[in-house]
N, C-alpha and C positions, 0 to 999 in steps of 0.2 A: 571241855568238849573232846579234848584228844588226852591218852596215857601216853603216848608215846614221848620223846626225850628228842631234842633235835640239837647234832652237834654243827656247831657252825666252826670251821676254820677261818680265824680273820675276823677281827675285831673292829674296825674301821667302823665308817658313818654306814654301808650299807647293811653290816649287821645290827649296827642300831637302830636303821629304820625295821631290820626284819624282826628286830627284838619286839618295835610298838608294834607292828601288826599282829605278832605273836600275843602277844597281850591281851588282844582284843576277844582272841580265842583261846585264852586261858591254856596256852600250850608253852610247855616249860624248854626255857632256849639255854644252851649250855656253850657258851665261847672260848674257843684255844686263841688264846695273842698275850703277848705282853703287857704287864698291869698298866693303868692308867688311860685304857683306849676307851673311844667314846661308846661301844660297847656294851663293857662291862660295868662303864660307870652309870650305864643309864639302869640296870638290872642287877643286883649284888644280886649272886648265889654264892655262896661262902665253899657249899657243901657241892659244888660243882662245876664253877669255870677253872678252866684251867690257864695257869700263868703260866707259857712260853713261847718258845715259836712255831710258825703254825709252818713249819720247812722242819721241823725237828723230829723223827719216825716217834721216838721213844714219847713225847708230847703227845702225838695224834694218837698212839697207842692208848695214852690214859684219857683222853678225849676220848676214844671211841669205847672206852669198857663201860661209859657211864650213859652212853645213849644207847637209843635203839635205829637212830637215822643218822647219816650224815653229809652235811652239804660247804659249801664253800664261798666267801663273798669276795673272794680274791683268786684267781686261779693260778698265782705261785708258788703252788705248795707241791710240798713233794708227792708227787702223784701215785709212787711209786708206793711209799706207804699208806696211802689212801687206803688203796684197794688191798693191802696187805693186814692194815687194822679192820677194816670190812669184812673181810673174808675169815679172819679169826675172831671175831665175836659174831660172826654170822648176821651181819647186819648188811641194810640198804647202802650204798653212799652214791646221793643223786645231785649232781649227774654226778655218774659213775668216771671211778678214777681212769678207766682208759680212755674216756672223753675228753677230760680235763686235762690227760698227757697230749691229747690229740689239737686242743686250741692254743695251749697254752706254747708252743712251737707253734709260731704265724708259719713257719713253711712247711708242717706238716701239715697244718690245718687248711692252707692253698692245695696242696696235692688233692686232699680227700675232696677239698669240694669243687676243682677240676673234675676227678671223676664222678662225682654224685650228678655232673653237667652243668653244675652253677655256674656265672659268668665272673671269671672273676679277669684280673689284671695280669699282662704276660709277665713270668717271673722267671728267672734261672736260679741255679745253684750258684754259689762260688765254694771252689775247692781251698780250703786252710791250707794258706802260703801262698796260696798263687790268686788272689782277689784280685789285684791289678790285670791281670791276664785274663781273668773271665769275665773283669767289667769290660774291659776295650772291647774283646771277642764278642757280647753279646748280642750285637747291634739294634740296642733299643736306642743308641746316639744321647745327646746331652740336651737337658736336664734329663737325668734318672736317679730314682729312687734308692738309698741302700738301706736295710734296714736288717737289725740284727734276731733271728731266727727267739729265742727268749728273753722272758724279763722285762719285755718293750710293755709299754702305757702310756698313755695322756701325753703321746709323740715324742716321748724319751725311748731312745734307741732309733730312730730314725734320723735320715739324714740326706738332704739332696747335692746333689754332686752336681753342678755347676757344669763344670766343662771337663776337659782332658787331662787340665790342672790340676785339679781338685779330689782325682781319685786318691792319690796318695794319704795325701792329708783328712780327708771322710774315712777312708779306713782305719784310720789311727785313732779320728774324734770318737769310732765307735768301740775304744779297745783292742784296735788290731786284727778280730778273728782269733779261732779255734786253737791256731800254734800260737798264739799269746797265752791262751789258759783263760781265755775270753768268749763270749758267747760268742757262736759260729753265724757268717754273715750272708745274706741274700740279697738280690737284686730285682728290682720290680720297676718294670716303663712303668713313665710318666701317664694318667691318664687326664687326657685335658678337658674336666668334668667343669658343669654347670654347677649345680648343686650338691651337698650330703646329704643326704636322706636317712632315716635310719626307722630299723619297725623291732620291737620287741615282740619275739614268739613264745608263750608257756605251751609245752609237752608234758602232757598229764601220765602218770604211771601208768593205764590203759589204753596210751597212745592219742590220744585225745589230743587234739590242737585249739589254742586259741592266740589269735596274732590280735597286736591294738594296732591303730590306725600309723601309717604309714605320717612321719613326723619332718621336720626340716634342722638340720643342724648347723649351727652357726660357731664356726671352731674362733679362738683366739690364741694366740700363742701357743698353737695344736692341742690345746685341749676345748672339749667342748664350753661354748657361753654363754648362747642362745638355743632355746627348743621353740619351733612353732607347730604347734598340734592341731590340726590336720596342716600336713607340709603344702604350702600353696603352689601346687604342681595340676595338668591338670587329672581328673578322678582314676580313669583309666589307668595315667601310670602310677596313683599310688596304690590303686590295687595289683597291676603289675609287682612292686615293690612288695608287697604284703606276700604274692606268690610266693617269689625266689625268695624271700624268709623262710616262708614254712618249707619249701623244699630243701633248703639247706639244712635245716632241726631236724624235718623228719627223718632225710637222708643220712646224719648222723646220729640219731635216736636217741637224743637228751631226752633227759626228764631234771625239768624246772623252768626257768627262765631264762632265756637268753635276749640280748642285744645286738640286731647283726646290721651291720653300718653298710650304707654304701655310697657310688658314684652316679648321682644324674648326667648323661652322654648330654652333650647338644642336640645329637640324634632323636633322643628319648629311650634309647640302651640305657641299661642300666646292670651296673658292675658291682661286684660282693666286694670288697673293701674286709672287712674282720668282722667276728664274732665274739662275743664276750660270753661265758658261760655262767653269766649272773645278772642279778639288778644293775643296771647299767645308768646314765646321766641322762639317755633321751627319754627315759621312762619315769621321770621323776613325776612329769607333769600329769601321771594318771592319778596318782593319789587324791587330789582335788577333783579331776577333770571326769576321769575315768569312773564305771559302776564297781569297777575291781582294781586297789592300786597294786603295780606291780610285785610288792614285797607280800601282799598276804595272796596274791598268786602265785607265786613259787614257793610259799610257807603248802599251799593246796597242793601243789604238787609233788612235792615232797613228803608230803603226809598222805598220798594216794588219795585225796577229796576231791571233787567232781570240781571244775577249773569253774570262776566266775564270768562274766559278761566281762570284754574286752573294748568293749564302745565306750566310746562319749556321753558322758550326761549333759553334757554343754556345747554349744555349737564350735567354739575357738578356744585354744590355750598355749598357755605357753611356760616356760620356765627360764629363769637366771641363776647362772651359778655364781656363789660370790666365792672368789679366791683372791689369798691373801694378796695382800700391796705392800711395796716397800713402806710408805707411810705410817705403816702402825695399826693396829685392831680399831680405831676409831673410822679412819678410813675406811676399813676392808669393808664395816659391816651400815656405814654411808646408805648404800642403798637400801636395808634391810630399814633403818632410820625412816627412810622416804617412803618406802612400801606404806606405811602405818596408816598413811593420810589415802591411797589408793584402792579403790571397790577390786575385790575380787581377789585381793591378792595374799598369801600364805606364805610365811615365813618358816622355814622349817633349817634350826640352827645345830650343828652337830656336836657341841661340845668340846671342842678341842680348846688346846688352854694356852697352845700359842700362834700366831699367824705369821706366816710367813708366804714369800711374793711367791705365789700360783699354788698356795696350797688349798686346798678345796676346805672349806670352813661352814659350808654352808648353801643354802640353796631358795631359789621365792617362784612359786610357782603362782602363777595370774590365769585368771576364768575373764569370760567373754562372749558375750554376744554375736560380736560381728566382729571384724577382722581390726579394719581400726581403729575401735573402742579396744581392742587388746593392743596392738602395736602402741596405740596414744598410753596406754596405760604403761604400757613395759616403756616409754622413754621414760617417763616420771621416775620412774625405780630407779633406770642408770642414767638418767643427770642429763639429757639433752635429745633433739627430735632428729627422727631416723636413725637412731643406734638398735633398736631390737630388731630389724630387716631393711638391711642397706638395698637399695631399690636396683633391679639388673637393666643392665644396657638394653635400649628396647631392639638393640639386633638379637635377642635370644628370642628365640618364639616366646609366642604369648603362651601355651599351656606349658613351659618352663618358667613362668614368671610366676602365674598366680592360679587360685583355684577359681573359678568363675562362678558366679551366681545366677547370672542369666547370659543365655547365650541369643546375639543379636544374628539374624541369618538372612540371604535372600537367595531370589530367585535369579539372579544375574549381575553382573558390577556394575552396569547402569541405573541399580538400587539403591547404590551407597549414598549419591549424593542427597535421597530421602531419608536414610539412616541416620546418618551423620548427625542430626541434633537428638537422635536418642542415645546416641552413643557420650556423645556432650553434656549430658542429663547425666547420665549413670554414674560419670566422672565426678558433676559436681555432687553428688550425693556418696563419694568413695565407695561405689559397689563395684565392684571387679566383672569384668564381663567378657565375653570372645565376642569377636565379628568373622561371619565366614561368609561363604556362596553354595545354596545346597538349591539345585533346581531339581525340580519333582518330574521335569519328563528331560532332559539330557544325564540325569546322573540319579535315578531312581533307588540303584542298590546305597549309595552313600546319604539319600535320605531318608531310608530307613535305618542303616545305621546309627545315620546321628541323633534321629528321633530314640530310636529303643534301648540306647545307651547314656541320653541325655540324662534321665535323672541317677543312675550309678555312679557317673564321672562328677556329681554334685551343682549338676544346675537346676537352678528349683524353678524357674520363668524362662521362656523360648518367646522372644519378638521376632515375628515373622513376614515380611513386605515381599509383596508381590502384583505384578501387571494382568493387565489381558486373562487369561484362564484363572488366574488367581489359585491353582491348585495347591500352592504350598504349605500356610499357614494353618488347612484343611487336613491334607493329606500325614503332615507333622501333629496336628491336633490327635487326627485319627492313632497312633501308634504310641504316643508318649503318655504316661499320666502327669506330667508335670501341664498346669495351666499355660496356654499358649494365647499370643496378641496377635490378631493381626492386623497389617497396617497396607489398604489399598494404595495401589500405585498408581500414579495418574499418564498413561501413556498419549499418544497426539490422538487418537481414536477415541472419542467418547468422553476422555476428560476424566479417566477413573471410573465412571459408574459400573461398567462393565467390572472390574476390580472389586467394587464395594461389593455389588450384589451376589459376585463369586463367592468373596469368603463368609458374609453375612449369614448365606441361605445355606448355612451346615445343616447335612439331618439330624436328629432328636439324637441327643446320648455323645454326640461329639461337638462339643461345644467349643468356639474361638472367640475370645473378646475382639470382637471390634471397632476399631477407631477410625476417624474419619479421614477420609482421603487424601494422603501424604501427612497424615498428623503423627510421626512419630516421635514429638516430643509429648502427647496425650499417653503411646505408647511407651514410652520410659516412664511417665508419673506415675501411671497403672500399675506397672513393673514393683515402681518404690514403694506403692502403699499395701502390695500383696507380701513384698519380704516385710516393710511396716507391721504387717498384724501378727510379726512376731520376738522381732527385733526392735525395742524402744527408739534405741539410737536413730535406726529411719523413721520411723512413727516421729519423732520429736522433728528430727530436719525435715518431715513433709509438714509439720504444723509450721515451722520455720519459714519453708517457701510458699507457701498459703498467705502468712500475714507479711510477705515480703510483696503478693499479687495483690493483696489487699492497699496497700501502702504507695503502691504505682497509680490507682487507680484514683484513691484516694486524691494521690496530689493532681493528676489530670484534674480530677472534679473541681479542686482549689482555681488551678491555673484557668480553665474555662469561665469561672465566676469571677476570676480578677479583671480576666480581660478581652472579655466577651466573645460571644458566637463570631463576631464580624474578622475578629483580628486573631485567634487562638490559630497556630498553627498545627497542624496535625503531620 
């Protein structure tokens, strides 16, 4: 499909997933690293790879006289010769080596995307020799952050500093600083985040953007260990999130793929954390999940090919990384073990020939339906329930907790106590839902809002109750294309009819289901069996609750026949 020759610096697992995609489009991959990496072992070129370091100018140099492109699956390499082997063989190297000089320094890569306007976390300098003096001075106060300017990864080179005590001894854990002959050190507040979120953006050679869905990350021992894909946040901010990605890429004009992490605020701010200027850990899960997996989108990008589909073919997904355990390779690869026996899930192993505790070995990425047919699915993988999304304090808001499916709404808080058993419903049916108050004549601008942003923040069903004028579940029907319920409210005047007839008598073309007068457990069933006709999982638990109604009634009928109309109590 392609002539061209792609050198990769960096032999690691992400070059040998870029090696299988490359594969697939018959495009010849040529890797600088030392022999034996999972790499090279997965592609022998004899007449090609090169055995050394990929820090070594004189290496990259012969690397780069045998290709016509060149990219990177590790960004610490000498950047310096990058762009110096590029420029004398008159080749591409994407992203280009002063980008890669630019991320690969977290603290120059904070300056640049200060100014580009990104939001990122307040940072200082520390001057070599005097760290102590610019930690006290800074007054970000304690806990703060120190973390050392190169070299840093998977939370090596970071470091929290505790109290006043502790500056000393943090600057030491990190090599001292610059007048040691150590990497030079920075300083970054605390920020007291909810969530990690994290979005992969490719930047296609003609400037071409495509970002994937805005993911949730679950770190352990500071590296990542959980992905949940689409991050259950809710829609709004992960398109937020998807933004401030691309504005960070475009802002620095990569061309390939990048991974840029960040901080969910309590607020719902959201803060730049780092960038990675390659295939990254939260993008594992596109491979499966995704129409384009991350590694032959940056193979596209790198080759100037028109960038793929960044979406989902599957509604939920997720990924586990397996790293190694003191225990031994038996252990480490346990869960990959348990995987075998789980729908959906894809073991994707890297070859490495020894394990050792947190060394990345491997990776299982699980497909899904619905949310906790994936969660149920990922605890089977790691050995026990609630470990793939430990559940948040319910003092965090609800659209920081989860991504909702139907959003339950009224016309005033003297609704809920009618709401209240749809909300009961949803629960026992584990659909994820919001409850709010949106009345159509005191707050008119915020129910149009939440009607015409309802289905892009990911609510596919709107339950809707309201009294007297009944204009809500109307007035939301009218604006949203998402299917809407409505559930008449029974006020002291009339007993509801007034309500019923309100939302009942929509004109032609705006349609609202309606249910019967304070029936909003009718209106949650409705709910279950419209995400049902696409989601098994709920199609099977509403078959479930049917022969649980059937089975109630059943025994009344018993209990009536035992013992008679005169004595049966009701």
């Amino acid at each position: 499909m392609e002539t061209k020759v792609i050198g990769i610096l960096g032999g690691g697992q992400l070059g040998r997933m870029l090696i299988e995609a490359a594969n697939r489009l018959n495009v010849k991959v040529l890797v600088l690293d030392q022999p034996g990496n999972p790499a090279t072992d997965l592609c022998a070129a004899a007449d090609g790879h090169v055995a050394g370091d990929f820090r070594d100018p004189t290496a990259i140099d012969t690397l780069a006289s045998r290709c016509t492109v060149l990219t990177t699956e590790i960004e610490h390499v000498d950047a310096k010769a990058l762009g110096a082997a590029a420029k004398k063989y008159g080749i591409e190297a994407r992203p280009s080596a002063e980008l890669v000089r630019i991320i690969q320094d977290k603290f120059v890569q904070k300056c640049h995307l200060e100014k580009l306007g990104v939001p990122v976390a307040p940072y200082v300098d520390l001057e070599p020799g005097n760290e102590e003096r610019d930690i006290r001075a800074s007054g970000f106060g304690f806990p703060v952050m120190l973390k050392i300017k190169t070299l840093a990864y998977d939370g090596r080179g970071n470091r929290v500093i505790r109290d006043e005590k502790d500056v000393a001894a943090s600057i030491e854990f990190l090599g001292g600083g610059a007048s040691k002959q150590k990497p030079a050190l920075y300083l970054e507040k605390m920020v007291p985040f909810v969530k990690e979120v994290a979005v992969m953006v490719a930047r296609g050679a003609d400037g071409s953007v495509a970002s994937y869905p805005c993911v949730e990350t679950i770190q352990k021992d500071n590296i990542c260990h959980v992905v949940i894909a689409p991050a259950q946040i809710d829609g709004a901010l992960q398109a937020r999130a998807r933004k401030i990605a691309e504005q960070a890429i475009a802002g620095l004009q990569g061309i390939g793929i990048f991974g840029v992490e960040m901080f969910l605020m309590p607020s719902g701010d959201i803060v730049l954390n780092e960038i990675a200027p390659r295939p990254h850990n939260s993008g594992h899960y596109a491979t499966e999940a995704c129409y384009t997996s991350q590694f032959e989108q940056h193979l596209r990008c790198v080759l100037g090919l028109p960038l793929g589909s960044a979406e989902m073919k599957v509604p939920v997904a997720g990924m586990i990384n397996i790293l190694g355990v003191a225990g031994g390779l038996e252990e480490t690869l346990a869960p990959c073990v348990r995987s075998m026996a789980v729908p959906g899930a894809t073991v994707h192993l890297y070859g490495k020939k020894e394990s050792r505790a947190g060394r990345k070995m491997g990776h299982i990425t699980v497909v899904a339906k619905s949310l906790s047919a994936l969660l149920e699915r990922m605890d089977k993988i790691l050995g026990g329930p609630g470990l793939a999304l430990p559940p948040l304090q319910n003092t965090v808001p609800s659209k920081l907790r989860q991504a909702a499916l139907v959003g339950i709404i009224m016309g005033s808080d003297s609704d809920l106590p009618t709401l209240k058993p749809a909300a009961e419903i949803l629960t026992r049916f584990n659909i994820p839902f919001e409850v709010t108050i949106v009345s159509a004549h005191r707050t008119p601008t915020r129910l149009v809002e939440y009607a015409s942003s309802a289905h892009t923040r990911g609510l596919q069903v709107i339950i809707a109750a309201a009294g007297g004028a009944a204009h809500l579940p109307g007035m939301v029907a009218a604006i949203t294309p998402l299917p809407v319920i409505g559930v008449p409210v029974a006020l002291k005047v009339l007993d509801g009819m007034d309500s019923l007839l309100s939302i009942v008598q929509m004109p032609r073309g705006v349609p609202v289901a309606t249910v019967a007068i304070n029936n909003a457990v009718n209106a949650a069933l409705l709910a279950v069996r419209i995400l049902g006709a696409h989601v098994p999982e709920y199609r099977d638990a509403m078959h479930a609750y049917m022969k649980e109604q059937e089975n109630i009634v059943e025994g009344k009928i018993a209990a009536l026949e035992e013992t008679g109309w005169e004595k049966y109590q009701v």
